[in-house]
C-alpha positions in Angstrom: 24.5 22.2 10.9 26.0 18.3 11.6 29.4 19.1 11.1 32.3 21.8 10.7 31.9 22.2 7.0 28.0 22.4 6.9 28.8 25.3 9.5 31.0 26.9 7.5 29.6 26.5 4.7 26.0 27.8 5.8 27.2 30.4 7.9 29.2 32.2 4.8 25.7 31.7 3.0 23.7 33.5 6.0 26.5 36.4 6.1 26.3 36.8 2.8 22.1 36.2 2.3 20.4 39.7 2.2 17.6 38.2 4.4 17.8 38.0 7.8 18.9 34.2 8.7 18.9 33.0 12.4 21.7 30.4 12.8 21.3 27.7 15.3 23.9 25.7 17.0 23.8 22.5 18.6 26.2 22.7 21.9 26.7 19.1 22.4 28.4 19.1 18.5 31.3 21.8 20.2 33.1 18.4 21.5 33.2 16.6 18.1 35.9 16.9 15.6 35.2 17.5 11.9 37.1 18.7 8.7 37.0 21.7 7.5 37.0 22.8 3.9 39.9 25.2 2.3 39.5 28.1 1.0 35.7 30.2 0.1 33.7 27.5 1.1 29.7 28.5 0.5 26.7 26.2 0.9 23.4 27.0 -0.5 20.6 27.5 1.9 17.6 25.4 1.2 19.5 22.6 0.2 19.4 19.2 1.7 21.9 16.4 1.7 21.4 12.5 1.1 24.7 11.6 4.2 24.1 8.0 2.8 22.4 6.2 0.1 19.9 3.6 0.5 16.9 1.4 -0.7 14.9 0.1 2.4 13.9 3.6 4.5 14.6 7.4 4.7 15.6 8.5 7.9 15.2 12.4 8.2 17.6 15.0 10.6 19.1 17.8 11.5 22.1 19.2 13.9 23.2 16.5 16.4 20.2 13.7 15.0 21.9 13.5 11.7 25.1 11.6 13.5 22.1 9.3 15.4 21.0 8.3 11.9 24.0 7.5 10.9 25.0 5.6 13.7 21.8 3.4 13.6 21.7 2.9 9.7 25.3 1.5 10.5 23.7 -1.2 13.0 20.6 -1.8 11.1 22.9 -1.8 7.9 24.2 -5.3 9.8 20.7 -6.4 10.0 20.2 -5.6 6.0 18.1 -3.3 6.3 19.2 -0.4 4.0 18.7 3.4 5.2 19.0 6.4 3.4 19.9 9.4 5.5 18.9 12.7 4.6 20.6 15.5 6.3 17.8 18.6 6.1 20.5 21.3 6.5 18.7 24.0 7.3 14.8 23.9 8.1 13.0 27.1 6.3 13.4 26.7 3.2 12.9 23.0 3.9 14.0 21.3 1.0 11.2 18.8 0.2 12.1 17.9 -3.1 15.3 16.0 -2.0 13.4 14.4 0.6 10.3 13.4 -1.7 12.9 12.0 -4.1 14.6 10.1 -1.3 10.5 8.4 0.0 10.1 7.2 -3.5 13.1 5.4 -3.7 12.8 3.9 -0.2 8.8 4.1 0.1 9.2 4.5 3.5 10.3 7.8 6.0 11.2 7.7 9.5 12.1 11.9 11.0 13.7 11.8 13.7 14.3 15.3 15.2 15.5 16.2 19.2 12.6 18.3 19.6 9.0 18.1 20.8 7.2 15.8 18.1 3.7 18.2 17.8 3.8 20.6 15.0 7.9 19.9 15.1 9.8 19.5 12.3 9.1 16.0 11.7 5.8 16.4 11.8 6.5 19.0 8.5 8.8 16.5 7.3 5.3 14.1 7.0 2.7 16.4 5.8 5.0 17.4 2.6 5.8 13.9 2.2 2.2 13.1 2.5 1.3 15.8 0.3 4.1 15.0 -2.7 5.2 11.3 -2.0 1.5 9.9 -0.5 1.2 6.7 -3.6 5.2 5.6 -3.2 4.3 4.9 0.7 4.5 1.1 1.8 4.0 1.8 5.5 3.2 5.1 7.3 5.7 7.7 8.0 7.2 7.6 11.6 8.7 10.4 13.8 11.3 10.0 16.7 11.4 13.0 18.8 11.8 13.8 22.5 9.4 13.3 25.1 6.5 15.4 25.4 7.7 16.2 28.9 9.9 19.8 30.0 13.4 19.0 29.0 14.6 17.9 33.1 18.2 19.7 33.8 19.5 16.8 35.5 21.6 14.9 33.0 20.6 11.1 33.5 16.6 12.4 33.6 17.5 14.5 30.3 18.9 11.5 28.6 15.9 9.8 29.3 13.4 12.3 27.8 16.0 12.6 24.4 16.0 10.2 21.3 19.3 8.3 20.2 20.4 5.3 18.1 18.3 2.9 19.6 14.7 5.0 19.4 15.7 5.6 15.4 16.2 1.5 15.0 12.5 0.9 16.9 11.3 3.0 14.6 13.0 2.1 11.4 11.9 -1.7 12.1 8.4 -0.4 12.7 7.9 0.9 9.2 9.8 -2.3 8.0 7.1 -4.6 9.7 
């Protein structure tokens, strides 16, 4: 989950699910402050949501991403170049159908996910997209992921290797060129 209420939200539904569910965490998201909603607060599982609207590109991304997406369609926002922001939520079910719906509007998808890029989420993200959305693309489909390197222990070698802001906006005005 992004934030405190997607937690809550989700981990109510997993409690609850009959299925077994494994619940992942981001720890860098521990330091960040978030509202939380009242009350019996359930969110369904397989369920996307669009963070922000827009007309130009869909940016894809889960757990700590989703605030880098946000933070670089704000900059590029400056530019004019509108981004639409989906927030996957949870990853299997993958909600494709929000995300098709978002490529069509914008006709152009850039993932960005903290992981290793091969057979990573973002590359999923693509081959549905590719499969259900292939005719409404202008450009091909970027990913932003981490380095195909081990992730180094050493903090300023680990920032290095991890995308951010500024690896989402390279890629965003790639599929704008």
């Amino acid at each position: 989950p992004y934030d405190a209420a997607d937690a809550k939200g989700l981990m109510k539904a997993a409690i609850r699910d009959p299925n077994p569910v494994v619940f992942l965490e981001h720890e860098m998201m521990y330091g960040l402050e978030f509202d939380v909603p009242e009350g019996d607060y359930v969110l369904p599982i397989g369920k996307a949501k669009v963070r922000r609207e827009g007309t130009d590109v869909t940016i894809t991304a889960h757990s700590r991403m989703v605030g880098f997406a946000l933070q670089a369609a704000e900059k590029l926002a400056e530019e004019g170049i509108s981004c639409e922001v989906v927030d996957l939520r949870t990853l299997r079910p993958l909600d494709h159908e929000t995300i098709v719906e978002s490529v069509k509007k914008t006709s152009r998808l850039v993932s960005a996910e903290e992981g290793w890029g091969p057979m990573g989420v973002g590359a999923e993200v693509i081959a549905r997209v590719i499969e259900h959305a292939f005719d409404y693309l202008d450009a091909p489909p970027l990913r932003v992921h981490q380095e195909d390197v081990p992730l180094p222990y050493a903090a300023n070698l680990e920032a290095l290797s991890l995308p951010g802001v500024d690896k989402i906006i390279k890629a965003v005005k790639a599929v704008m060129a």
